[in-house]
C-alpha positions in Angstrom: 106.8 49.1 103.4 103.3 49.5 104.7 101.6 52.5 104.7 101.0 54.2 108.0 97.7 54.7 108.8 95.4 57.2 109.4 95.7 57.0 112.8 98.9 56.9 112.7 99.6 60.0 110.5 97.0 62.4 112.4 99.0 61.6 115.9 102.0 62.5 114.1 100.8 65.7 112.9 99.2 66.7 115.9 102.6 66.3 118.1 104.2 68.4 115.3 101.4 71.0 115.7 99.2 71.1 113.3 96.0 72.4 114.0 94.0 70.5 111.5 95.7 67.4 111.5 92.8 65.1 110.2 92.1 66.9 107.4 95.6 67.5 106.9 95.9 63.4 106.7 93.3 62.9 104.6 94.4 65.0 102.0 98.3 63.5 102.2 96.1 59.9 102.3 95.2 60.9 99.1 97.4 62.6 97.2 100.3 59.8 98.1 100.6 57.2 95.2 102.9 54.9 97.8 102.9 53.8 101.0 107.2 55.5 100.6 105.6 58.8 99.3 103.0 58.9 101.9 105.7 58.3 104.5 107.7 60.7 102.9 104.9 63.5 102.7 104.1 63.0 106.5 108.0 63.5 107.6 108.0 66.7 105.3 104.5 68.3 106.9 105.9 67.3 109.7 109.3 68.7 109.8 107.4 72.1 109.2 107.1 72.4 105.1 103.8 73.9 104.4 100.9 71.9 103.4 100.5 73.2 99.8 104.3 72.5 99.4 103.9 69.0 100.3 101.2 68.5 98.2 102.3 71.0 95.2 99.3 72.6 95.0 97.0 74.8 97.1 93.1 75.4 96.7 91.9 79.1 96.0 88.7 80.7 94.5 88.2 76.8 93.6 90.2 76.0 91.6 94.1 73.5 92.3 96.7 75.9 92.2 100.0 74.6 91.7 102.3 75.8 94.3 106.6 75.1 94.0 108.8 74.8 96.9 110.2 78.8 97.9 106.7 80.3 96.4 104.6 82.4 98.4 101.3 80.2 99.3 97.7 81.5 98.4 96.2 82.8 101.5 92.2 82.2 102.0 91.8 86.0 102.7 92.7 86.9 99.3 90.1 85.2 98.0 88.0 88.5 98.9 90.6 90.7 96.6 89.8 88.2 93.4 86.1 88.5 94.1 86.9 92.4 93.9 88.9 92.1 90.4 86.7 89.2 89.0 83.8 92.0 89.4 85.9 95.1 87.9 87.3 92.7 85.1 83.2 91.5 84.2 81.9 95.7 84.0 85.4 96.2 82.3 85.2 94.2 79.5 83.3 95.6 75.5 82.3 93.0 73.0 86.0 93.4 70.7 87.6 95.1 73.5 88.9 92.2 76.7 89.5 94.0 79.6 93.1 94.3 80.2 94.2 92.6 83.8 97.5 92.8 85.2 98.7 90.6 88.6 102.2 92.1 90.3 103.9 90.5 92.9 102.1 87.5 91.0 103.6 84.6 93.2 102.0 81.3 92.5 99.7 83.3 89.8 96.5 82.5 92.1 94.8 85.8 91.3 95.5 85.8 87.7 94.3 82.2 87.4 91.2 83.2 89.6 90.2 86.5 87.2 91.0 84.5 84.0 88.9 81.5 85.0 85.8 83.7 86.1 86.2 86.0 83.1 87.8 84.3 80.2 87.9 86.8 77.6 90.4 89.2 79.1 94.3 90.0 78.2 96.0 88.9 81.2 99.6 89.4 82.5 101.5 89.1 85.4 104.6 89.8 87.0 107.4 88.6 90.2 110.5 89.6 91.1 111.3 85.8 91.7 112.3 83.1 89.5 110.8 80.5 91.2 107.0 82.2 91.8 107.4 83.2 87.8 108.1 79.6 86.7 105.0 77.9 88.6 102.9 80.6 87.4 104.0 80.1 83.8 102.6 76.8 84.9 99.2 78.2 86.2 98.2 80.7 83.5 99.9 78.6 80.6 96.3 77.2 80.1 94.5 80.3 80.9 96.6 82.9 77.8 98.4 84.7 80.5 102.0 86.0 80.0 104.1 86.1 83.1 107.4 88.1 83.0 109.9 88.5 85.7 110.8 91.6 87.3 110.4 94.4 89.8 107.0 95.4 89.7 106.0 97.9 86.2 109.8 97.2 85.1 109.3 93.8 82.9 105.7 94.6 81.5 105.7 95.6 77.9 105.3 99.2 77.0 102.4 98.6 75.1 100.5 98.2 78.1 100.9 101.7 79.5 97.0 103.6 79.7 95.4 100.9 79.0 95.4 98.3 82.1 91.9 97.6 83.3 92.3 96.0 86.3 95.6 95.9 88.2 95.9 93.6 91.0 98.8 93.9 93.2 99.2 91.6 96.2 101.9 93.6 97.4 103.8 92.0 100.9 102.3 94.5 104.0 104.1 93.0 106.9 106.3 95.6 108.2 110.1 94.6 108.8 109.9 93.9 112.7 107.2 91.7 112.2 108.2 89.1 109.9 110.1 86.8 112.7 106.6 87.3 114.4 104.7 84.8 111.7 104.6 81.3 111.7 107.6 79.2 110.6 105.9 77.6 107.4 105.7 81.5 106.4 109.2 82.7 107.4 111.6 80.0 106.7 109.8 78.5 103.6 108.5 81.5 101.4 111.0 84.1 99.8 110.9 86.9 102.3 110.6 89.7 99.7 106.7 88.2 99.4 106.3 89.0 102.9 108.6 92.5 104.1 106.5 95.5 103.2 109.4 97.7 104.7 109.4 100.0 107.7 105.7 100.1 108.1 104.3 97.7 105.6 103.4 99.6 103.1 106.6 100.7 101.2 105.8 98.4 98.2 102.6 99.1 98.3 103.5 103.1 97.9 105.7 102.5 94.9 102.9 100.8 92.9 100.8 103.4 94.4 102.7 106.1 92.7 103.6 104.4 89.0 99.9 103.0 89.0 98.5 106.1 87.5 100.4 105.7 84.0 99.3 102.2 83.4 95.6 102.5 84.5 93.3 103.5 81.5 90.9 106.0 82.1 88.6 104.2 85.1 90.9 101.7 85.4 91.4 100.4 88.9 94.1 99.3 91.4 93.4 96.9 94.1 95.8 96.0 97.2 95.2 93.9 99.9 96.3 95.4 103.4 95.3 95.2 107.0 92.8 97.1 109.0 94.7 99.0 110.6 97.1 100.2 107.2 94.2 100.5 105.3 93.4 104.5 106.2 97.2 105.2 105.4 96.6 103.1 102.1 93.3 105.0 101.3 95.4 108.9 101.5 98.5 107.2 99.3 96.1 105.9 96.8 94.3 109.7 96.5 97.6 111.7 97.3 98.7 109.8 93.4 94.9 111.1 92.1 93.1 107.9 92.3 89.3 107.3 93.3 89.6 105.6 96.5 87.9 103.1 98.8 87.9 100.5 101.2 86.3 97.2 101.1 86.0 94.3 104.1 84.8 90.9 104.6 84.7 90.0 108.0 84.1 86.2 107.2 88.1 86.3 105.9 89.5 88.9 107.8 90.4 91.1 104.7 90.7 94.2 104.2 91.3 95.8 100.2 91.4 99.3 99.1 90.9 100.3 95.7 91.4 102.9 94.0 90.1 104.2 90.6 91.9 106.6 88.0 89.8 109.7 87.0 87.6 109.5 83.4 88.6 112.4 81.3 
């Protein structure tokens, strides 16, 4: 079987939609071992399947991040909420002391992987409610130390960790419930909707971790969520109404939007 060419596979994935189809090519060009698994990986992208589930991994913060089918894909944006945590993991850590990091709603294990890269000395753990998103990012932090357990948010972490978490990302889903058939197929049919539904107004996860946060964090410890422009004010009066330091942080370049909040020093 001959391989199609380049040609060839950017018409087809221009006609299925796809806005950066030559790029798109010349990564499946690549990453396809024979002409069958090219032909293959062009039907799949294609047919809708995400990019990063075609090619099993996605890039974020630099680094490859392996990404399984039914796992919630690393979005660009959050790259601005792991500069935020790399930064509060670096002033966090003491020479005999790593800074203790913890990634909920872990997915892939992108944010985890990015901190731990960044700042290797740190005690890292991270969490998901679904199998699949804790399996690949067993695979992701295996390297890196991390533990992954699965669970609903706080519930699987072990005890020990309560008062003394450092830096607790949580890349909670913000898209309220009316608005999920709004996003783009490759979200909504092919990544576990639970990564996505934030509830009524998007922020119901976000308010739960909100309110146990406080009896993890150590003393200046900090939570960080990702959230939209327009939540973030409702974000900023959850995260002080539960006694944490907060404030908002933006990059226009990504269109991102993270509050953080800080827990009080005694």
């Amino acid at each position: 079987m001959p391989a199609p060419s380049l040609s060839l596979i950017v018409s087809t994935l221009r006609s299925a939609g796809c806005v950066f189809a030559e790029d798109e090519a010349e990564l499946l060009l690549t990453a396809a071992t024979t002409p069958a698994e090219l032909t293959a990986m062009v039907e799949r992208r294609a047919a809708g399947l995400p990019l990063e589930h075609v090619l099993g991994w996605a890039e974020f913060c630099g680094l490859r991040v392996a990404v399984d089918p039914r796992v919630f894909v690393p979005r660009r944006r959050t790259e601005f909420l792991a500069r935020q945590a790399i930064e509060l993991a670096q002033a966090a850590g003491r020479p005999g002391r790593p800074a203790v990091v913890v990634d909920l709603c872990c997915g892939s294990g992108a944010l985890g992987a990015a901190v731990a890269t960044a700042v290797p000395d740190i005690e890292l753990h991270a969490a998901d409610i679904e199998a699949a998103a804790v399996r690949c990012a067993r695979r992701n932090l295996a390297d890196l130390g991390g533990h992954v357990h699965q669970g609903d948010l706080f519930e699987p972490l072990p005890p020990h960790l309560m008062g003394r978490v450092d830096v607790l990302i949580a890349n909670v889903p913000y898209v309220p419930s009316r608005d999920v058939e709004l996003l783009p197929a490759e979200a909504r049919v092919h990544e576990p909707r639970v990564a996505l539904d934030g509830g009524a107004d998007g922020l119901e996860v976000m308010r739960r971790v909100t309110a146990a946060a406080p009896g993890w964090l150590a003393p200046g410890g900090s939570l960080l969520v990702e959230t939209s422009g327009r939540q973030a004010p409702h974000a900023v009066r959850t995260f002080t109404g539960n006694g944490l330091h907060a404030r908002e942080a933006s990059c226009e370049e990504l269109y991102a939007t993270v509050v953080i909040g800080t827990a009080p020093l005694p």
